[in-house]
C-alpha positions in Angstrom: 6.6 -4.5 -13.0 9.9 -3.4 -11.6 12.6 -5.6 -10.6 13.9 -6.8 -7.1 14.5 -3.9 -4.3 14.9 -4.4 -0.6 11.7 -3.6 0.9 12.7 -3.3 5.0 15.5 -4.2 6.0 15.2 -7.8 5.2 12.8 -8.7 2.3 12.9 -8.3 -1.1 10.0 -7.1 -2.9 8.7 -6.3 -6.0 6.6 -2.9 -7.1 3.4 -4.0 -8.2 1.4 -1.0 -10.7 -1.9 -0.4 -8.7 -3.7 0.0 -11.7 -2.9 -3.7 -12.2 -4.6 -5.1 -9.8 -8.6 -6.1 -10.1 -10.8 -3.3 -8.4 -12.0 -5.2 -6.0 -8.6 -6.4 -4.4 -6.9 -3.0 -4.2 -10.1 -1.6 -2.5 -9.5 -4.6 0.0 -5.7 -4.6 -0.2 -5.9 -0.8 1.0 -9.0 -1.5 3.8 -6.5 -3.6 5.6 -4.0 -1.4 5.6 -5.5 1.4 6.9 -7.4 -0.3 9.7 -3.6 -2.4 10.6 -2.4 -1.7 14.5 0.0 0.9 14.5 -0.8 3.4 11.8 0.0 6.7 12.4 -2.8 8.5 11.0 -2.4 11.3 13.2 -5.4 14.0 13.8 -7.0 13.0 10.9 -10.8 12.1 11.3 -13.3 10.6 9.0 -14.8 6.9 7.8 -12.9 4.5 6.8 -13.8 5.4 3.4 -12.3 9.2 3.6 -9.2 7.0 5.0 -8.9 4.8 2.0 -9.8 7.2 -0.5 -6.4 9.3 0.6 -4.4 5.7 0.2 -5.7 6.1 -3.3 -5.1 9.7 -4.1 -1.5 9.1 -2.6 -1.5 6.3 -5.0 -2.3 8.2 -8.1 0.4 10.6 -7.0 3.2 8.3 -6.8 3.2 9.2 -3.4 2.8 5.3 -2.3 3.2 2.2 -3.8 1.9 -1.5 -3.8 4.9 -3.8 -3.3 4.5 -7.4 -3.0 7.4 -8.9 -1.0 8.4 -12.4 -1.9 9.8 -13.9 1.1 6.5 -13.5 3.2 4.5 -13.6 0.1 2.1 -10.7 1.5 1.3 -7.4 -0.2 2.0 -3.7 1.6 1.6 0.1 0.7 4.7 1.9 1.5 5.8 5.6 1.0 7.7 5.9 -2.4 11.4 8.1 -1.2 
């Protein structure tokens, strides 16, 4: 794991290696984040499952990240810079 960044303006958080987590809580780690209010998925269509399987490509391609933020002690996907 990496060490302590700011994540947001005020938490800290700390990257978490998808490949770490157990199947079955990335699948659902990713569900709720693509069905949250308030993502911006723009025109694209499709299942839930065409939405979740481009969280995961975007995964494998360090294109996002899991970071678990310690103050609210949730997880999040964010856009790697």
């Amino acid at each position: 794991m990496s060490e302590n960044k700011t994540v947001g303006s005020h938490e800290e958080g700390v990257a978490v290696p998808y490949e770490e987590l157990d199947p079955e809580t990335l699948q659902n780690l990713i569900q709720e984040f693509v069905t949250r209010d308030g993502n911006d998925w723009g025109n694209v269509d499709g299942a839930l499952e065409n939405k979740v399987g481009q969280v995961m490509q975007q995964l494998r391609d360090r294109q996002a990240k899991v970071v678990f933020e310690l103050k609210s002690q949730t997880a999040n996907i964010v856009n790697c810079r």
